[in-house]
N, CA, C and O of each residue as an XYZ file, in Angstrom:
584
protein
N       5.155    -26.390     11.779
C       4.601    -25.076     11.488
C       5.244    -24.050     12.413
O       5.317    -24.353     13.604
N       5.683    -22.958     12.040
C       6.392    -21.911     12.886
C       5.741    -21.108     13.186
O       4.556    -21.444     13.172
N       6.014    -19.630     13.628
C       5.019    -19.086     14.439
C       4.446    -18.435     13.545
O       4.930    -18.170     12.445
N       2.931    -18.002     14.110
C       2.045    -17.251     13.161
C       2.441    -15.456     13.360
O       3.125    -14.710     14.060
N       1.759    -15.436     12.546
C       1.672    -13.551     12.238
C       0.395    -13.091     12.107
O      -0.279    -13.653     11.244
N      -0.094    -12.249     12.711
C      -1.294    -11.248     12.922
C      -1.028     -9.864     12.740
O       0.077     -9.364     12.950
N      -2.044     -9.232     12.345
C      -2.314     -8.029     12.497
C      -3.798     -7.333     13.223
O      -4.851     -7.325     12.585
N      -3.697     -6.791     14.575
C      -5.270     -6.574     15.110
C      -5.484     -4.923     14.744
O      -4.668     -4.004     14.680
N      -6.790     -4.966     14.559
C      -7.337     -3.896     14.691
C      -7.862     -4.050     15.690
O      -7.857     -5.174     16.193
N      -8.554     -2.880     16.378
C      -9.236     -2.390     17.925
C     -10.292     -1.668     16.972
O      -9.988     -1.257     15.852
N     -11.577     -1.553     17.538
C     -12.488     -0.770     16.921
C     -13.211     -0.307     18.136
O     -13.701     -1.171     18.863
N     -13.364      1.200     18.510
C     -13.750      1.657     20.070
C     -15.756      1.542     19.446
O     -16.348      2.166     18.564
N     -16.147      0.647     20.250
C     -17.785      0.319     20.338
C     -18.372      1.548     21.309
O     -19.577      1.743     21.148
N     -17.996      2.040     21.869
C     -18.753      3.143     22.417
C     -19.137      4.248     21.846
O     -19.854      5.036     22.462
N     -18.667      4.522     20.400
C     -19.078      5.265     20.162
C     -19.760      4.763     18.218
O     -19.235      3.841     17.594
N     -20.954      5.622     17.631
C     -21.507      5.270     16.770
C     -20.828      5.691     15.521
O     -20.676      6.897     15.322
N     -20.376      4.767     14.604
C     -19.934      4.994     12.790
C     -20.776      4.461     12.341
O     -21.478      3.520     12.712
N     -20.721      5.386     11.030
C     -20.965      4.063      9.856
C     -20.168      3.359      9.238
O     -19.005      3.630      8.939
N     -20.882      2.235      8.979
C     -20.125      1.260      8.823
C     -18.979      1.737      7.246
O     -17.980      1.152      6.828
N     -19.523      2.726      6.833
C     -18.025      3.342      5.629
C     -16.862      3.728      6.251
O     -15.752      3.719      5.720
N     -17.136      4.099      7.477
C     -16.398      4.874      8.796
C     -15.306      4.213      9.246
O     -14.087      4.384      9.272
N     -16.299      3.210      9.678
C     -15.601      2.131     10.177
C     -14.663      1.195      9.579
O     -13.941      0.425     10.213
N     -14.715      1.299      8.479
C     -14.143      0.422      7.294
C     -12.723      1.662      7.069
O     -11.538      1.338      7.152
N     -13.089      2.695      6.858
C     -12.030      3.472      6.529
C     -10.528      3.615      7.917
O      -9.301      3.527      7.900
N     -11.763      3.907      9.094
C     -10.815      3.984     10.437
C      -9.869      2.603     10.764
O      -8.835      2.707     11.423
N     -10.301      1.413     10.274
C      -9.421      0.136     10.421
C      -8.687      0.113      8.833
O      -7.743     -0.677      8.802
N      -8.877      0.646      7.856
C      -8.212      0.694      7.041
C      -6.655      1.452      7.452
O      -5.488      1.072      7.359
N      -7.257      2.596      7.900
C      -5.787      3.573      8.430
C      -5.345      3.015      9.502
O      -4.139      3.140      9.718
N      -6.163      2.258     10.462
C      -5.052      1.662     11.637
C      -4.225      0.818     11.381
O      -3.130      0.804     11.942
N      -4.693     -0.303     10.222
C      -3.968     -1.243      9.660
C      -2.540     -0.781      8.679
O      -1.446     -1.344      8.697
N      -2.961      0.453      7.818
C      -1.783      0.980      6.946
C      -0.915      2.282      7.882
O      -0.145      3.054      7.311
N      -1.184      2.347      9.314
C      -0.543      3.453     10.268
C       0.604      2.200     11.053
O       1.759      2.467     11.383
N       0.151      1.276     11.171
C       0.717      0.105     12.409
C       1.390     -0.292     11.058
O       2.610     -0.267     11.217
N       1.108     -0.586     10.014
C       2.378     -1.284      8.980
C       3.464     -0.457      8.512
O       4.582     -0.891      8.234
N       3.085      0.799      8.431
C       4.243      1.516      7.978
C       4.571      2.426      9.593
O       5.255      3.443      9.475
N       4.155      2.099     10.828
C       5.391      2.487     11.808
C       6.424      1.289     12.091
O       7.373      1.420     12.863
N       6.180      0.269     11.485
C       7.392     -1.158     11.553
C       8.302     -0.859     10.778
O       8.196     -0.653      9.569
N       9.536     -0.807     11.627
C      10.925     -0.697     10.921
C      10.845      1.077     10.147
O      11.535      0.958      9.135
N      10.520      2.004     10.183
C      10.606      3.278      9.659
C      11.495      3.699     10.254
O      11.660      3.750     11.472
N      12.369      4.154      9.127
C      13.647      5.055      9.840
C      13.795      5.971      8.900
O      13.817      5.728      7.693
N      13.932      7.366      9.558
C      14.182      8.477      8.683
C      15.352      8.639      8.402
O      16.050      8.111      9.268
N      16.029      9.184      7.495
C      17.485      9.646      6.764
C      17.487     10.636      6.168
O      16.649     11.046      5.365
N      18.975     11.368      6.715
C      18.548     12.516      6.224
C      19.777     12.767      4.932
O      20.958     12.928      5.241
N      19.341     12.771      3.563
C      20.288     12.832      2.337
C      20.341     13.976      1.951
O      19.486     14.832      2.179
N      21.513     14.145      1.219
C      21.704     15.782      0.382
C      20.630     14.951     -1.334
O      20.353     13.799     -1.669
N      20.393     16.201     -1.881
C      19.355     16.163     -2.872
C      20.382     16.432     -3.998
O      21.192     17.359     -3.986
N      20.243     15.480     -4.996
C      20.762     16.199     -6.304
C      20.160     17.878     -6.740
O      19.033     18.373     -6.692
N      21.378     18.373     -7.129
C      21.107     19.968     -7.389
C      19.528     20.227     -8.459
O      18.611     21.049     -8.453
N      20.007     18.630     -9.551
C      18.704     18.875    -10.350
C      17.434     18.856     -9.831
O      16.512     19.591    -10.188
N      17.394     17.977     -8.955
C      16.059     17.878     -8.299
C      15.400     18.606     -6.872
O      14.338     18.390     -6.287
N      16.420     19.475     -6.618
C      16.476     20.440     -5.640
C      14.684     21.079     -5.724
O      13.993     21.241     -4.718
N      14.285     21.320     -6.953
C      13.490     22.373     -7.274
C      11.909     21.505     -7.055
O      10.839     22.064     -6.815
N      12.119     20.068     -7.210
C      11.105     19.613     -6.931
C      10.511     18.972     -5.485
O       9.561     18.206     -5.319
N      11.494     19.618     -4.436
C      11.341     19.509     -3.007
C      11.250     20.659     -2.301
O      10.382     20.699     -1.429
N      11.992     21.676     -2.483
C      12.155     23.115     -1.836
C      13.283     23.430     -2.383
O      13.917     22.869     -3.277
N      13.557     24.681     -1.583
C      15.208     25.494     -1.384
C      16.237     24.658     -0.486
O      17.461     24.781     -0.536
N      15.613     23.894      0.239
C      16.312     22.879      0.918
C      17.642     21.854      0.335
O      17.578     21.163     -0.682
N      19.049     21.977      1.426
C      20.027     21.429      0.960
C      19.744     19.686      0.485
O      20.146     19.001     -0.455
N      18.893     19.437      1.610
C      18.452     17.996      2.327
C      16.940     17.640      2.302
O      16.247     18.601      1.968
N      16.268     16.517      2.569
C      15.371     15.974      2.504
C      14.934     14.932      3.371
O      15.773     14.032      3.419
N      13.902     14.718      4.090
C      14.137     13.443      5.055
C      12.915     12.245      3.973
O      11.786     12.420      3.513
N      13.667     11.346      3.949
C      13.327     10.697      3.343
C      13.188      9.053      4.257
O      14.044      8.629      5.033
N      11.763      8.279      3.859
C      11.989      7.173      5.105
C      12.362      5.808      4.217
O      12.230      5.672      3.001
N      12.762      5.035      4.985
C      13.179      4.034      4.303
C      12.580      2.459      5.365
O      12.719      2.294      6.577
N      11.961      1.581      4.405
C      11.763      0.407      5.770
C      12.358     -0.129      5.880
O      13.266     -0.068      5.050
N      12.469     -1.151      6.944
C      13.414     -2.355      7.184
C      12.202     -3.206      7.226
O      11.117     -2.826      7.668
N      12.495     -4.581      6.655
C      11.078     -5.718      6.234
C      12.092     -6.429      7.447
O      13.292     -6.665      7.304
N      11.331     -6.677      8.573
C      11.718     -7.808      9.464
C      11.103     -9.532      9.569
O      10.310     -9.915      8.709
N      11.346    -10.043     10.174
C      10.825    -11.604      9.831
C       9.003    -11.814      9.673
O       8.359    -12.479      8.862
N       8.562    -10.953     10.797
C       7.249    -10.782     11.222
C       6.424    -10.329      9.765
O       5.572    -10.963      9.141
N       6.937     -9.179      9.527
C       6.415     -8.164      8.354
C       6.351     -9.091      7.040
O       5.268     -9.467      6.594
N       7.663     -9.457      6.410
C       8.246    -10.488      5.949
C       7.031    -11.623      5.468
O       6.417    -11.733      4.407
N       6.980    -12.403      6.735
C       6.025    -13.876      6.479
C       4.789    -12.858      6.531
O       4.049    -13.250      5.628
N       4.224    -11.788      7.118
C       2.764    -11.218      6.787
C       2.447    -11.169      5.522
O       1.561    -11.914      5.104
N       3.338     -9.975      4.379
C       3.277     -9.675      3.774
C       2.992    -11.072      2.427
O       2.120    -10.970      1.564
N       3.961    -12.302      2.554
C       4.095    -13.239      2.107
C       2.904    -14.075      1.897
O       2.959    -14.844      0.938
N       1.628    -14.066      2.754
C       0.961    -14.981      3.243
C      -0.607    -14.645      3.164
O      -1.250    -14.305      2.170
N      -0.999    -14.813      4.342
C      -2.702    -14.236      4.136
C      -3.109    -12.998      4.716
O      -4.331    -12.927      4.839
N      -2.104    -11.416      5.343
C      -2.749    -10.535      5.404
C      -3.681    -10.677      6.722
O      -4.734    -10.066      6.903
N      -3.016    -11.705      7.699
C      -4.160    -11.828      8.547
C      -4.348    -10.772      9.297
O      -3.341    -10.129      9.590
N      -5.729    -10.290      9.827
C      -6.158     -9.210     10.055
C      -6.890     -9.904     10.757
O      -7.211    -11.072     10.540
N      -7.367     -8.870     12.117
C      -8.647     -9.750     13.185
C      -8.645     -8.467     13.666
O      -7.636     -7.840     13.986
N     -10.620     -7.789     13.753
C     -11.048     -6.813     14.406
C     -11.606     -7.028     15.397
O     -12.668     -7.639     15.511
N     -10.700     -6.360     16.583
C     -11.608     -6.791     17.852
C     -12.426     -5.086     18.215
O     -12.216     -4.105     17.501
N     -13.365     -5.064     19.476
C     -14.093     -4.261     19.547
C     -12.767     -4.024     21.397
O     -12.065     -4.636     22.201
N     -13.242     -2.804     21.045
C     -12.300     -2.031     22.632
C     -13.675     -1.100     23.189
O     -14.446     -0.397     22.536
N     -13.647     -1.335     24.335
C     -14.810     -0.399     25.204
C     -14.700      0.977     25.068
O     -15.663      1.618     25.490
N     -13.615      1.706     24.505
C     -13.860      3.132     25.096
C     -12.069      3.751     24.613
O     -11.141      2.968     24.410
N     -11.969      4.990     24.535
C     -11.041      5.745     23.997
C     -10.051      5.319     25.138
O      -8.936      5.028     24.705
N     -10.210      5.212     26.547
C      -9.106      4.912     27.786
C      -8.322      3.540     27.069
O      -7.127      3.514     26.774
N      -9.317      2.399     26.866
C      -8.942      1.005     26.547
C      -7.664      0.997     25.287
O      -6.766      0.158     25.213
N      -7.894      2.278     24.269
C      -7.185      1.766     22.913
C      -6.382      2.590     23.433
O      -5.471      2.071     22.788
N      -5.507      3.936     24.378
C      -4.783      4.322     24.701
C      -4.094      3.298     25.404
O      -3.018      2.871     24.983
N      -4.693      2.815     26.570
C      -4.078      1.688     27.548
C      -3.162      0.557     26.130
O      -1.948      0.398     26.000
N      -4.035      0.096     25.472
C      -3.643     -1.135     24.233
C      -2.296     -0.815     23.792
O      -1.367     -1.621     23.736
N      -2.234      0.985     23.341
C      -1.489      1.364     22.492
C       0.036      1.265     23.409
O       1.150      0.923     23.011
N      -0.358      1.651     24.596
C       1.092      1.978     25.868
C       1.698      0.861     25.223
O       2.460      0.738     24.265
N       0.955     -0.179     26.289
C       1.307     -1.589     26.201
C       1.935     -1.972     24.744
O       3.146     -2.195     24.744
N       1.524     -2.030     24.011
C       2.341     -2.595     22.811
C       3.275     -1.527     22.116
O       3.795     -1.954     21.085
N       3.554     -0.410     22.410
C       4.696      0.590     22.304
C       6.126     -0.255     23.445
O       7.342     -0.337     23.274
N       5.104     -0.806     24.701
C       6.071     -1.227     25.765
C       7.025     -2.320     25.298
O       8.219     -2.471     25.559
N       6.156     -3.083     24.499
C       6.565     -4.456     23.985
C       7.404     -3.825     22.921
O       8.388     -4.552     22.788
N       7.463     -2.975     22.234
C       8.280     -2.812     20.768
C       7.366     -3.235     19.807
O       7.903     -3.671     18.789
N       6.008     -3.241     19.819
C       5.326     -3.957     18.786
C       4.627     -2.705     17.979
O       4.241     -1.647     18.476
N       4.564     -3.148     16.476
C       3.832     -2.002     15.433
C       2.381     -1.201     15.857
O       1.290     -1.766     15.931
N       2.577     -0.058     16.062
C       0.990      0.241     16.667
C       0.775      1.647     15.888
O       1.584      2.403     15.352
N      -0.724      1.705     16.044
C      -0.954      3.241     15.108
C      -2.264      3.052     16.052
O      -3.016      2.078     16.075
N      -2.338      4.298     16.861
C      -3.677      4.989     17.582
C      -3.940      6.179     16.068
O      -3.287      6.892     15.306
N      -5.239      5.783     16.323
C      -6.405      6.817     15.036
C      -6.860      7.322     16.079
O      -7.282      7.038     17.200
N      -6.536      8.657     14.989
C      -7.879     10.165     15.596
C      -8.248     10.530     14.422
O      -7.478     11.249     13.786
N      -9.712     10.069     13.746
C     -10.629     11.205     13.448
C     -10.555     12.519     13.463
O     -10.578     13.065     14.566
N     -10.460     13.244     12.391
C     -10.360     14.976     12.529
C     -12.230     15.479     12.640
O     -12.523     16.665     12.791
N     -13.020     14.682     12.564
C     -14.249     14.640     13.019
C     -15.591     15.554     11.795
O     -16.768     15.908     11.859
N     -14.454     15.583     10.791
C     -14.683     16.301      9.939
C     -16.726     16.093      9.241
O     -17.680     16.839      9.019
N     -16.379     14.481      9.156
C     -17.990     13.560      8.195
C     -18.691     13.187      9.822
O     -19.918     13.196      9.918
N     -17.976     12.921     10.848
C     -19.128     12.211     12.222
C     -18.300     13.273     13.377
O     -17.266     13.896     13.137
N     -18.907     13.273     14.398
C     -18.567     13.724     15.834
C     -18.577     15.075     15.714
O     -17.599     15.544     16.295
N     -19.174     15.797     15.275
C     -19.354     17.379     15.037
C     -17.924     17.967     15.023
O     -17.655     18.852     15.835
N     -17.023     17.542     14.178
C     -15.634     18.500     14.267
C     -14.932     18.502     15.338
O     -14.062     19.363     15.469
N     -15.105     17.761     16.107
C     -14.479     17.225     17.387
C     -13.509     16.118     16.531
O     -13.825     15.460     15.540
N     -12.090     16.151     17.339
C     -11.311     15.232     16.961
C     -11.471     13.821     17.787
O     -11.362     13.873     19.012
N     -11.767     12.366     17.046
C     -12.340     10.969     17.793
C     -10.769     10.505     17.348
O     -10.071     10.825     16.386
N     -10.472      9.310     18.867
C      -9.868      8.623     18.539
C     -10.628      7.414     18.205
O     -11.474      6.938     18.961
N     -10.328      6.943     17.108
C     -11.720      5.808     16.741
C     -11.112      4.466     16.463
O     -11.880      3.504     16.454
N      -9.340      4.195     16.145
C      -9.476      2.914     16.305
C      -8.052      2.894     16.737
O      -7.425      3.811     17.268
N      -7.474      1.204     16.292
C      -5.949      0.960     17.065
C      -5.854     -0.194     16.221
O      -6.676     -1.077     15.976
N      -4.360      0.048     15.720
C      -3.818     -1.286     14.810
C      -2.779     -1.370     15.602
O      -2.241     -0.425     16.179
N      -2.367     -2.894     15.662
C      -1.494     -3.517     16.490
C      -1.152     -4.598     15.385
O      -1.930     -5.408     14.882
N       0.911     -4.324     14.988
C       1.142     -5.133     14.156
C       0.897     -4.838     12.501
O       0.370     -3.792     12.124
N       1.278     -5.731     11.710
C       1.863     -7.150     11.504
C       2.805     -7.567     12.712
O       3.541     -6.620     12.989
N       3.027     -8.676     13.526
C       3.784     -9.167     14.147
C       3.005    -10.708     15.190
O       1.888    -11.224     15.154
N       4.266    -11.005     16.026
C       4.022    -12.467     16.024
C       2.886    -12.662     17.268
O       2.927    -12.301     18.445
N       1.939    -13.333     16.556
C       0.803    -13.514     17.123
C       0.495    -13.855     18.593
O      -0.604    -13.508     19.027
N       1.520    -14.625     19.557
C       1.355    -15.011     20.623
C       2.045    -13.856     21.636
O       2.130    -14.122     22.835
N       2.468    -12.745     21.194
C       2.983    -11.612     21.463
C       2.082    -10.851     21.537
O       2.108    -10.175     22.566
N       0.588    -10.501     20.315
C       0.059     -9.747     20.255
C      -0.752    -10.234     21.449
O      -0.758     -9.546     22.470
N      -1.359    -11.243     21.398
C      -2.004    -11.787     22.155
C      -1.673    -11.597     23.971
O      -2.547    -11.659     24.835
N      -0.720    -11.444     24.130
C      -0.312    -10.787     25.091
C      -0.856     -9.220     25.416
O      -0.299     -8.590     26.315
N      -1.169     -9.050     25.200
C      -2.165     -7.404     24.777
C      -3.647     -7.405     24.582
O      -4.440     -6.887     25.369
N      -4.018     -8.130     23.287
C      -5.235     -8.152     23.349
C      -6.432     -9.504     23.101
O      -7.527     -9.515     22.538
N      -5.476    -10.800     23.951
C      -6.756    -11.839     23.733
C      -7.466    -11.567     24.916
O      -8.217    -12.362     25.481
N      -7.222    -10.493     25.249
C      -8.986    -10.847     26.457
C     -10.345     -9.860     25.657
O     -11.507     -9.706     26.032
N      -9.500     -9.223     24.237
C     -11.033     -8.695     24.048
C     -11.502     -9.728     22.772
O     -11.030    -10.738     22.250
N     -12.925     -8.728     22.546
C     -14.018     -9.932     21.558
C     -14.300     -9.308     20.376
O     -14.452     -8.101     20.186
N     -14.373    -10.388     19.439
C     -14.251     -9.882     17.981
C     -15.263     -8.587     17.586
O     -16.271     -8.520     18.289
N     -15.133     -7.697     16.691
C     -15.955     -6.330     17.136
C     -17.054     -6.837     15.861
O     -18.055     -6.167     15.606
């Protein structure tokens, strides 16, 4: 058996969602951390015909992924996903350094606070990955499932 693949969510417990909230905020950490893997912008000239359905613009940045081995066997397989709980907005910043440090897929969420937190902007969760599990784990097996 070769190595596994994970994807974590972080869910900050200090502060109160509902659970629709909560479901939505690990939804976007999970689809923010998959599409910052391998994203590379390019910048192309636009066919003249289709000029009109982008702007006045010569060019367009357009992103393109690269599917690496990690992404690859995720995508292939079971989607594994594991929500852990993080103490506090410091903890999922600290999480996020750290696995930016490593080169690993990460997406810090902020809440525009619009439905909870009176219009105050929350950072409310942290996806870490698709990528290889004993890596992630390097980051976050000391916290507990949320």
């Amino acid at each position: 058996m070769g190595r596994q693949v994970k994807q974590i969510i972080v869910i900050r417990e200090d502060i109160t969602m509902p659970v629709g909230k909560i479901a939505s905020q690990a939804a976007h950490a999970s689809m923010g951390a998959l599409f910052s893997l391998g994203r590379i912008y390019e910048r192309q000239m636009i066919d003249k015909d289709l000029i009109g359905l982008f702007s006045e613009a010569d060019h367009v940045d357009f992103c393109k992924f690269v599917i690496n081995d990690p992404m690859k066997l995720w995508l292939q397989n079971a989607f594994t996903k594991i929500v852990l709980a993080g103490k506090n907005k410091e903890e999922l910043i600290e999480l996020e350094w750290k696995a930016k440090e490593m080169g690993l897929p990460v997406a810090l969420i902020t809440d525009n606070g619009k439905t909870c937190f009176n219009n105050i902007p929350t950072i409310t969760a942290l996806g870490i990955g698709p990528w290889w599990s004993d890596e992630i784990d390097k980051i976050t097996g000391h916290l507990e499932l949320y």
